[in-house]
C-alpha positions in Angstrom: 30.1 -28.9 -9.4 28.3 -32.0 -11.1 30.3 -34.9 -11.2 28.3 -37.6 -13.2 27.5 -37.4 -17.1 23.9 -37.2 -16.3 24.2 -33.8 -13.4 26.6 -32.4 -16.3 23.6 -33.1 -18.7 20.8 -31.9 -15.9 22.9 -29.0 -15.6 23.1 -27.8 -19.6 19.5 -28.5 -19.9 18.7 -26.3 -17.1 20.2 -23.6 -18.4 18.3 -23.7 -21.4 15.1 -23.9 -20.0 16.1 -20.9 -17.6 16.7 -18.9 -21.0 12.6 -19.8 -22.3 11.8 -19.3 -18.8 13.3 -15.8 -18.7 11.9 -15.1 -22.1 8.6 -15.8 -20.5 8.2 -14.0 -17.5 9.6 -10.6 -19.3 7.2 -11.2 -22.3 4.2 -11.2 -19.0 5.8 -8.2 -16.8 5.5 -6.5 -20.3 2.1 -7.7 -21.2 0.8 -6.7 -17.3 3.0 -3.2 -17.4 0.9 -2.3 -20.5 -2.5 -2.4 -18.4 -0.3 -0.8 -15.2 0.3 2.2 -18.0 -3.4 2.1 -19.0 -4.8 2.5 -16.0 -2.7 5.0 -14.3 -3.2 7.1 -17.9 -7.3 6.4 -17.3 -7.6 4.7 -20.6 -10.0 2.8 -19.5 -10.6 0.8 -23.3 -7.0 0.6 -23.8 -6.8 -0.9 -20.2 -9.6 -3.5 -20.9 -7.8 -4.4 -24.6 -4.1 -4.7 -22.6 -6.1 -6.6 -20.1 -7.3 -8.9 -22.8 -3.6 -9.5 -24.0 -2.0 -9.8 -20.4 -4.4 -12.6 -19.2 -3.9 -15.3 -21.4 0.0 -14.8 -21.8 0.0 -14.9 -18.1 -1.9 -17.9 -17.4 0.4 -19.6 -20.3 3.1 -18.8 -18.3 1.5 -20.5 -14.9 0.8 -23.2 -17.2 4.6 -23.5 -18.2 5.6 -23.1 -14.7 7.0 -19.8 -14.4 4.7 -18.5 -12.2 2.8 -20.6 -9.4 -1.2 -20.2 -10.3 -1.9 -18.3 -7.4 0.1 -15.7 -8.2 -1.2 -15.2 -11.9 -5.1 -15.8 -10.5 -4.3 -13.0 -7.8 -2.4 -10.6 -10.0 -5.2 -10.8 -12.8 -8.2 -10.5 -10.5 -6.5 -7.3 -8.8 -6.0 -5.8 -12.2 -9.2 -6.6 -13.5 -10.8 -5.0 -10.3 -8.7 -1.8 -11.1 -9.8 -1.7 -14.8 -13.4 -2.3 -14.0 -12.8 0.6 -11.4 -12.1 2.7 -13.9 -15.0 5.9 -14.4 -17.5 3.7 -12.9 
């Protein structure tokens, strides 16, 4: 339990910023289970236009913090190689 005035104040403003931070990360999982839904339909246009909506909220996110920039470089490369896979 925080003791000092400033933990107790680290501690209320962590909390806050785990609220935007969970706001985040289910605005991408949507965003990226949009082109999951795409692709496994076979759409491939609607694929590349969810594909188009995913990547920048994603890399927003990395740039927030949420997510490390490995992870949202290796998640959208694998998708985009699935959507370009698509009736090749």
């Amino acid at each position: 339990m925080a003791n000092t005035s400033s933990a107790k104040k680290a501690v209320r403003k962590m909390a806050r910023q785990t609220v935007v931070n969970k706001s985040r990360r289910t605005l991408v999982r949507t965003t990226l289970r949009r082109v999951e839904d795409a692709i496994t339909a076979g759409d491939k246009a609607a694929a590349q236009a969810a594909l188009k909506v995913a990547e920048p909220a994603m890399m927003r996110a990395v740039g927030k913090g949420v997510f490390h920039k490995n992870t949202g470089a290796r998640k959208i490369s694998r998708l985009n190689k699935r959507v370009n896979a698509l009736s090749a």
